[in-house]
VOGU-3710 file (C-alpha; in Angstrom, 3 decimals, decimal comma):
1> xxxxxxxxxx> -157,701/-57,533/-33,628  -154,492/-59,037/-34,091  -151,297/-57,467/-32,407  -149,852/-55,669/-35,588  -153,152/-53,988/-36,420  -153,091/-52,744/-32,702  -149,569/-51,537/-33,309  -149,950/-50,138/-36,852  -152,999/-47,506/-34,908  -150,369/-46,904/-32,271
11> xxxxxxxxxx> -147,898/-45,714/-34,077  -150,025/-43,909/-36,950  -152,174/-42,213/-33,986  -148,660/-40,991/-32,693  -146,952/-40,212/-36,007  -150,671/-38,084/-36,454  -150,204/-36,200/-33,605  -146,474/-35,028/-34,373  -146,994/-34,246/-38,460  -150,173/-31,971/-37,340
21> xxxxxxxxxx> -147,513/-29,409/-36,166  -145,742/-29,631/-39,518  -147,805/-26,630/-41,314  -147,996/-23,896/-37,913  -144,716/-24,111/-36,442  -143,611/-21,544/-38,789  -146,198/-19,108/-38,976  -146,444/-19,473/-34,794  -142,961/-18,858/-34,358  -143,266/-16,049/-36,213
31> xxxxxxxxxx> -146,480/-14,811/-34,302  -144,660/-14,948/-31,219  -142,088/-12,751/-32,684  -139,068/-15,631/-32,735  -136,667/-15,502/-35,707  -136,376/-18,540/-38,317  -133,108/-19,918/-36,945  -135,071/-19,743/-33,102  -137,926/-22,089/-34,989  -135,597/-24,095/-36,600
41> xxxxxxxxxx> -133,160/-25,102/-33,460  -137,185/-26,711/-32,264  -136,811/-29,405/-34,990  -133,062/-29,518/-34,653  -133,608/-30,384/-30,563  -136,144/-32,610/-30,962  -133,520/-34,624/-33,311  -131,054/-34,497/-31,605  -132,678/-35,761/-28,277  -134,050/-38,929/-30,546
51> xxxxxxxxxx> -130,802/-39,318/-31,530  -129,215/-39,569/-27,967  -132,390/-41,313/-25,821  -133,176/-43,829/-28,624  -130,584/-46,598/-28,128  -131,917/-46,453/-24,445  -135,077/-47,252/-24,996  -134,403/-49,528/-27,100  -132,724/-51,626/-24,756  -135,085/-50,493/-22,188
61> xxxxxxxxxx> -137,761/-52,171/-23,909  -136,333/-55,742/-23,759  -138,316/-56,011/-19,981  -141,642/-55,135/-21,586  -142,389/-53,154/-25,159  -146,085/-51,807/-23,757  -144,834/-50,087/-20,540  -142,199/-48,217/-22,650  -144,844/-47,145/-25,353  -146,751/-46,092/-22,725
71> xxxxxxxxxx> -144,073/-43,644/-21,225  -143,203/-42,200/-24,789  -146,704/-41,591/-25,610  -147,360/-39,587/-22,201  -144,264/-37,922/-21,949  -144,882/-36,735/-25,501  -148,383/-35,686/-24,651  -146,934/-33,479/-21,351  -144,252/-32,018/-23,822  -147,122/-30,464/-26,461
81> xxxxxxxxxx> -149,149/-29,870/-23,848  -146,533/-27,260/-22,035  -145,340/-26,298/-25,405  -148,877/-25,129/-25,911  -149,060/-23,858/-22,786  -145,267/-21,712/-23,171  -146,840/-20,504/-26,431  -150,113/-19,426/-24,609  -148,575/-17,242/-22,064  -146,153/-15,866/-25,227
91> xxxxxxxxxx> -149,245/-14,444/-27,022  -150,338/-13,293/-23,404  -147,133/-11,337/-22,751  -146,219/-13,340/-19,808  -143,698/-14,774/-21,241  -140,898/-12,957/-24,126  -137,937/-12,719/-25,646  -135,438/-15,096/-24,732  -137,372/-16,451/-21,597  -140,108/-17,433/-24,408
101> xxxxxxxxxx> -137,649/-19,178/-26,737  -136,209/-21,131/-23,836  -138,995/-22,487/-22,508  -140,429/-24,056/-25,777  -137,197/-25,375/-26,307  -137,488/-27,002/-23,236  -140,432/-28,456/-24,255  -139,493/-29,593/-27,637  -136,366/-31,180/-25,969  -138,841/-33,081/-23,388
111> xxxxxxxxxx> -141,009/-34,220/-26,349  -137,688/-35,365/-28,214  -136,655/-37,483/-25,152  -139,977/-39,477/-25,119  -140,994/-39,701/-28,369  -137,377/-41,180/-28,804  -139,122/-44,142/-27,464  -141,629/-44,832/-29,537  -140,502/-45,796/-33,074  -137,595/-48,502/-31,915
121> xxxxxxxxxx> -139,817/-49,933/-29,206  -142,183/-50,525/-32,025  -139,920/-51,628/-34,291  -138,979/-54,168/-31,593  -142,286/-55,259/-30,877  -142,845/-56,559/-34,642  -139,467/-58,445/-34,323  -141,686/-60,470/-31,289  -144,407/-61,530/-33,356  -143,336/-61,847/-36,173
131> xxxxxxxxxx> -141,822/-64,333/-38,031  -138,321/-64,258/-40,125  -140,188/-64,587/-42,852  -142,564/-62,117/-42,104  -140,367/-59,396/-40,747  -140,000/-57,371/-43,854  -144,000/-57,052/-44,398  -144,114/-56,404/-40,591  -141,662/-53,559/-40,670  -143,552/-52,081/-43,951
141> xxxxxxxxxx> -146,184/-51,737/-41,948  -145,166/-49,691/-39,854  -143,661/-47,488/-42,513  -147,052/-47,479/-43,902  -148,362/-45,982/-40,161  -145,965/-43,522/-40,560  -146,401/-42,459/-44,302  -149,992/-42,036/-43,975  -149,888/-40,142/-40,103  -147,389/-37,688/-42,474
151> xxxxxxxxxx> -150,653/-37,361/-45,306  -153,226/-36,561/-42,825  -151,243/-34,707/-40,247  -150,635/-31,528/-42,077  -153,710/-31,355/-43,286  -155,283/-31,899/-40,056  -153,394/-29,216/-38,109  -153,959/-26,431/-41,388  -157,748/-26,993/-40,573  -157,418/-26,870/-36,943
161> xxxxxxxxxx> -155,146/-23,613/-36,922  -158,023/-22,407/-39,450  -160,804/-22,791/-37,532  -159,813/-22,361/-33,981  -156,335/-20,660/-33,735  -152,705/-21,525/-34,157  -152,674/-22,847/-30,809  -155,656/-25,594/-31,439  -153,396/-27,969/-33,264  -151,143/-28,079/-30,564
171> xxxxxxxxxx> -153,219/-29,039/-27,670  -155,154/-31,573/-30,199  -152,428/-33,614/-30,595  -151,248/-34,072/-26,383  -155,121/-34,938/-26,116  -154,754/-37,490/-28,974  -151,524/-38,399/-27,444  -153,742/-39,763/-24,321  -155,960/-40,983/-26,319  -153,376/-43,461/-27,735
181> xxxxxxxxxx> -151,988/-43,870/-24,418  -155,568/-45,189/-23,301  -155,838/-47,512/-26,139  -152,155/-48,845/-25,652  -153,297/-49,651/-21,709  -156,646/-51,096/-22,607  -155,629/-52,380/-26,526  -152,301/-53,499/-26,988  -151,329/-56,954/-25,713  -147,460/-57,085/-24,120
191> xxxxxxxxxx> -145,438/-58,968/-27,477  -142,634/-60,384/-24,125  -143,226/-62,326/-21,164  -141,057/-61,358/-17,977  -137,169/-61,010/-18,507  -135,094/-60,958/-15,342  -131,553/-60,562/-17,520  -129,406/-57,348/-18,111  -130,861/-55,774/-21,378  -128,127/-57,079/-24,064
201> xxxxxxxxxx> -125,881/-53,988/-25,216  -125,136/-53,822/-29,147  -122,194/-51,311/-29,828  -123,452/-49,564/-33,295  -119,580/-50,301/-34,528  -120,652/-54,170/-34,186  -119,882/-55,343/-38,054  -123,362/-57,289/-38,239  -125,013/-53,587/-37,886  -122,671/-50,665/-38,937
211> xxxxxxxxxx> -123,089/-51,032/-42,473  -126,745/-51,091/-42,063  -126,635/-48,495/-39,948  -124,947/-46,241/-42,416  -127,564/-46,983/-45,533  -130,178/-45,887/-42,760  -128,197/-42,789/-41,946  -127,917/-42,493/-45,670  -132,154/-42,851/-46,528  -132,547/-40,746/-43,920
221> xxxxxxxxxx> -130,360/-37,812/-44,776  -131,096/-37,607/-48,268  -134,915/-37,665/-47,545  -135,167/-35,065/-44,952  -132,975/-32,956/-46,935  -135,442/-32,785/-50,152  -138,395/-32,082/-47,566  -136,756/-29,500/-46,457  -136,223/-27,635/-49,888  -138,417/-28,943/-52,268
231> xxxxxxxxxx> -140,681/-25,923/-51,900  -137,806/-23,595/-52,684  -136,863/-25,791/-55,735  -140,588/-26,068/-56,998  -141,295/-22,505/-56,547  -137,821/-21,581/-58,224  -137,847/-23,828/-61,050  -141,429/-23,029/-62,200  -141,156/-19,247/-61,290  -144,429/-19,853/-58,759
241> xxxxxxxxxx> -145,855/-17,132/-56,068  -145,990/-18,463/-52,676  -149,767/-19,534/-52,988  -149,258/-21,664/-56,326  -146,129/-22,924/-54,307  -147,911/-24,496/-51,773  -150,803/-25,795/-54,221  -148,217/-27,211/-56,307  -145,965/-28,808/-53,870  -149,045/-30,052/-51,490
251> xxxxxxxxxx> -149,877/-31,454/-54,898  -147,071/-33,290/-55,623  -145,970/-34,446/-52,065  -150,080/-35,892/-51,702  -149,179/-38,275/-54,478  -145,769/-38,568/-53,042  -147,134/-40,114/-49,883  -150,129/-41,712/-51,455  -147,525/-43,919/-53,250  -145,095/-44,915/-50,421
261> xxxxxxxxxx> -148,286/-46,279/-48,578  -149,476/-48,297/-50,893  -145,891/-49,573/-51,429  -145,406/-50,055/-47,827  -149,297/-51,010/-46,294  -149,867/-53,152/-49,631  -147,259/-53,709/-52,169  -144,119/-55,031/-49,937  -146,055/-57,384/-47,148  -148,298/-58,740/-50,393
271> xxxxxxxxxx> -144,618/-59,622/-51,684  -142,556/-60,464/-48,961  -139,372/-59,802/-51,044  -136,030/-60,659/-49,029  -134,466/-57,291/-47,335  -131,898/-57,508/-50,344  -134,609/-57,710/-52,951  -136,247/-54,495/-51,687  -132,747/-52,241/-51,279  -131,956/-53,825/-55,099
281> xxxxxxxxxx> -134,858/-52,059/-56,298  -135,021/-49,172/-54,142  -131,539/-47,725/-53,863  -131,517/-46,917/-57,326  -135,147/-45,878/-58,253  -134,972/-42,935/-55,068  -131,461/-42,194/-57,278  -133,515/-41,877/-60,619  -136,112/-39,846/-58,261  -133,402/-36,934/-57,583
291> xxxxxxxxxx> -131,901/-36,916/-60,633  -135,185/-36,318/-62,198  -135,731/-33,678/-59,516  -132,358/-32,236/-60,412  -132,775/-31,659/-63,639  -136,471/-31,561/-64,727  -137,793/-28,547/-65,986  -141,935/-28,586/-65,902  -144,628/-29,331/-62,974  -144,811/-32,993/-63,653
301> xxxxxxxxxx> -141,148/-33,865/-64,347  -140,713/-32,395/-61,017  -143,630/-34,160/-59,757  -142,659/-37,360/-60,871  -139,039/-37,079/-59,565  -140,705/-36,540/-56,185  -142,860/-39,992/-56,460  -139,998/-41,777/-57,652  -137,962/-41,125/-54,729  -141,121/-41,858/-52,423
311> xxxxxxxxxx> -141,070/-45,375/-54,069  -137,712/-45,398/-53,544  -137,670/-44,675/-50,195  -140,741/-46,632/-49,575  -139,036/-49,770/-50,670  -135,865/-49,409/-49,014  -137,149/-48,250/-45,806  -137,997/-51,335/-44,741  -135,481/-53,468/-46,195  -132,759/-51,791/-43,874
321> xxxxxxxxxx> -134,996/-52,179/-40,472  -135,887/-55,534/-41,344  -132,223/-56,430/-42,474  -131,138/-54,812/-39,005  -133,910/-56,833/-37,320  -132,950/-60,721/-38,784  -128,809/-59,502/-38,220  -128,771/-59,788/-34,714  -130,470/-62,657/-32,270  -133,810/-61,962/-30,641
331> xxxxxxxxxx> -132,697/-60,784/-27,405  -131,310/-57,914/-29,556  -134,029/-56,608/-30,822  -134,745/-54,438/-28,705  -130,800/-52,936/-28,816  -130,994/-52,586/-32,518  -134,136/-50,964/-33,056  -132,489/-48,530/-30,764  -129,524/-47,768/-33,081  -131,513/-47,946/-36,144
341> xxxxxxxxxx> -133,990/-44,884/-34,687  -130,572/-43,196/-33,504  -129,492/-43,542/-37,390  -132,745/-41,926/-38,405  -132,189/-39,059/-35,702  -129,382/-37,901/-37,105  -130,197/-37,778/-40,436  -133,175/-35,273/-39,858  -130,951/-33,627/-37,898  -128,089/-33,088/-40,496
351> xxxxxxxxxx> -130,244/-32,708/-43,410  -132,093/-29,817/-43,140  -128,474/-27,983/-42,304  -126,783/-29,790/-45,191  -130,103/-29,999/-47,519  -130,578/-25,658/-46,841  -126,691/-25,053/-47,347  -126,598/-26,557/-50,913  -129,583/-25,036/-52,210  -127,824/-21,774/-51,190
361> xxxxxxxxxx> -124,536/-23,103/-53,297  -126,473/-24,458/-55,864  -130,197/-25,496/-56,202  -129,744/-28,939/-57,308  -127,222/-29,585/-55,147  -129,564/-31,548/-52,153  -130,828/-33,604/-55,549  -127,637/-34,679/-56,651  -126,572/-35,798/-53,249  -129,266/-37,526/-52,492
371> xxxxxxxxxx> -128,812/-38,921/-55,790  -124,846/-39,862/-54,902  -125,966/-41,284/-51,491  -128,337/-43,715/-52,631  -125,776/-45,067/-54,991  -122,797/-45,471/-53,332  -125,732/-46,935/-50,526  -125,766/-49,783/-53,158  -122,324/-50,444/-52,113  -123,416/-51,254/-48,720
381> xxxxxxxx> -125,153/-54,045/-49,752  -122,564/-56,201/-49,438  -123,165/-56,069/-45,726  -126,323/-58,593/-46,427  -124,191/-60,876/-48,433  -125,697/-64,531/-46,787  -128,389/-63,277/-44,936  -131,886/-63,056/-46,571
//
C-alpha cells in the first residue's frame, strides 16, 4: 500500500478515536455532577496544549516522522485511558468535587500535549513524499482523513454510550488508539532517512509564513465558532424542541461533511489546482455559506448555508497547508507544519468563547464574522503572489 494510503488510515483512525467523544462529553460531565463551564475548560485545555506543544513536534519530527507518530498516538491512548479511568472512580464516589474536575483535566491536558503531535508530523510526512506538484492533493487528503473520522466518530461513540454506558466510548477509543499505534510500528514506512543536524527553527513572524498563518488562524476560528452554535441557531430559527434539534442539525452537518470529503478525498487531488486556485474559490464560497446561514429563514436555506461553508472550508483547507508547505525549503517542513497546527489550536480555542459570546449579543453574529473573516482572508492572498 503506498505511503499516503498508510498515512490517510493513521490519521483517520486517530481523528476516529477523538470525534467519538464529541456526543458524551456533555451528558458525562453532567452525570458526574460538573457544571458546563467545568466541561467546557476540557476542550479549551486540550487547545490550548496543541497550541503550545505543536511547533515542538513539529520540529521534533525532522529526525524521524514515525517515532513521533508513534509517541502522539500512545500518549493520547494513556490520556483517554486515565480520563476513563478519573471518570470511573467519579461515578464510584472515589473521586468528587473539585478533586474529580482536576484530575480529568489533567488528563485532557496530557491528551492535548500528545495529540499535539500528530496532525503537523503528518502534515510533514506528505511534504516527504510528495511532490511540489502533488502537495496540494497530498494535503487534501489528509483533510479528507479528518472530515470523514469527524462523520463516523459521533456516531460511533452515540452507539457505544447506547449500548454499553457513557464510559464505553471512552475506553474504545485509547484501545483504538493502540491499535493505530500497532499499525504505525508494523505499517507505516519512515518518509526520512537519518538527520544528524539541529532541527531548523522557523519564527511564525518569518514573512514567507505569517500571512499564511493568519488565513489558517482565520479558517479555523470562523469554523469552530459555527460548530459550536449552529445547534442554538437551528433550533432558534426554526422554533425546534431539542429532539428535532438534533435530527435536524445531525441532518444537515451529515451532508455538511459528506461534501467536504468528497471535495477533499476526490475533487481537489483529481484537480490538482495551485494553492491560489483553491483559496480563490474557497474564501468566498465559506463567505456566501455564513451569510446564507445568517440570514436564511427555512430548514434547507439553513442547510445549504452549512454545505456551502463545508465546501468552502474544504477547499481552502488545503490550499493554506499546502501553500505553507511549498513556502519554506524541505528541511522546514517539519517547523512549519508545527506553526500551521499551532494556528489551528488557537482558533478552536478562541472560537467557541468568541462564537458563544455573539450568539448571546446577537444570533447571527458568529455568521457574519465568519462571513467578514473569510473576506478580508482574501486579502491575504497576496502573501502567495509568485509562488504556485
Amino acid at each position: 500500500m503506498p505511503p499516503l494510503a498508510l498515512l490517510f488510515l493513521t490519521l483517520f483512525n486517530s481523528i476516529l478515536g477523538l470525534s467519538i467523544l464529541f456526543p458524551i462529553l456533555g451528558p458525562l460531565g453532567r452525570a458526574l455532577g460538573l457544571t458546563e463551564p467545568q466541561v467546557g475548560a476540557f476542550s479549551t485545555a486540550y487547545a490550548l496544549l496543541q497550541f503550545l506543544l505543536a511547533p515542538y513536534w513539529g520540529r521534533r519530527s525532522e529526525g524521524g516522522r514515525k517515532p513521533v507518530l508513534l509517541v502522539g498516538i500512545l500518549g493520547f491512548a494513556l490520556s483517554f485511558f486515565l480520563f476513563g479511568l478519573f471518570a470511573f472512580l467519579g461515578f464510584k464516589g472515589v473521586l468528587t468535587g473539585w478533586g474529580l474536575f482536576l484530575a480529568l483535566l489533567l488528563a485532557r491536558l496530557l491528551g492535548g500535549a500528545f495529540s499535539s503531535a500528530t496532525l503537523p508530523t503528518a502534515q510533514a510526512y506528505v511534504a516527504d513524499v510528495t511532490g511540489r506538484e502533488e502537495r496540494t492533493g497530498g494535503m487534501a487528503l489528509l483533510g479528507a482523513a479528518f472530515g470523514l473520522g469527524v462523520i463516523l466518530g459521533p456516531a460511533l461513540g452515540a452507539g457505544l454510550a447506547s449500548l454499553f454506558g457513557l464510559l464505553a466510548p471512552v475506553f474504545f477509543s485509547a484501545g483504538l488508539a493502540l491499535l493505530n499505534a500497532l499499525f504505525v510500528h508494523l505499517a507505516l514506512p519512515e518518509s526520512r532517512g537519518k538527520v544528524t543536524r539541529e532541527p531548523a527553527r522557523l519564527s511564525p513572524w518569518d514573512r514567507r509564513v505569517f500571512p499564511l498563518l493568519l488565513l489558517g488562524f482565520a479558517l479555523n476560528l470562523s469554523s469552530v465558532a459555527l460548530e459550536q452554535t449552529v445547534a442554538f441557531h437551528f433550533q432558534d430559527r426554526l422554533g425546534l424542541d431539542a429532539l428535532k434539534t438534533a435530527q435536524r442539525v445531525g441532518l444537515a452537518l451529515f451532508f455538511y461533511g459528506l461534501v467536504a470529503v468528497f471535495i477533499q478525498g476526490f475533487l481537489v487531488r483529481a484537480l490538482r489546482p495551485p494553492p491560489r486556485v483553491l483559496l480563490l474559490l474557497g474564501l468566498p464560497v465559506g463567505a456566501l455559506g455564513f451569510l446564507v446561514l445568517a440570514f436564511g429563514q427555512g430548514f434547507w436555506a439553513l442547510a445549504l448555508g452549512l454545505v456551502l461553508q463545508g465546501a468552502g472550508q474544504a477547499l481552502a483547507a488545503p490550499g493554506v497547508t499546502a501553500a505553507l508547505s511549498l513556502a519554506v525549503g524541505e528541511e522546514e517542513q517539519g517547523a512549519v507544519a508545527g506553526l500551521s497546527s499551532a494556528a489551528q489550536a488557537l482558533g478552536r480555542m478562541l472560537g467557541p468563547l468568541l462564537g458563544t459570546g455573539l450568539y448571546r449579543l446577537f444570533p447571527e453574529g458568529p455568521y457574519l464574522l465568519g462571513a467578514f473573516l473569510l473576506l478580508l482572508a482574501l486579502l491575504g492572498l497576496r502573501a502567495l503572489k509568485g509562488r504556485p
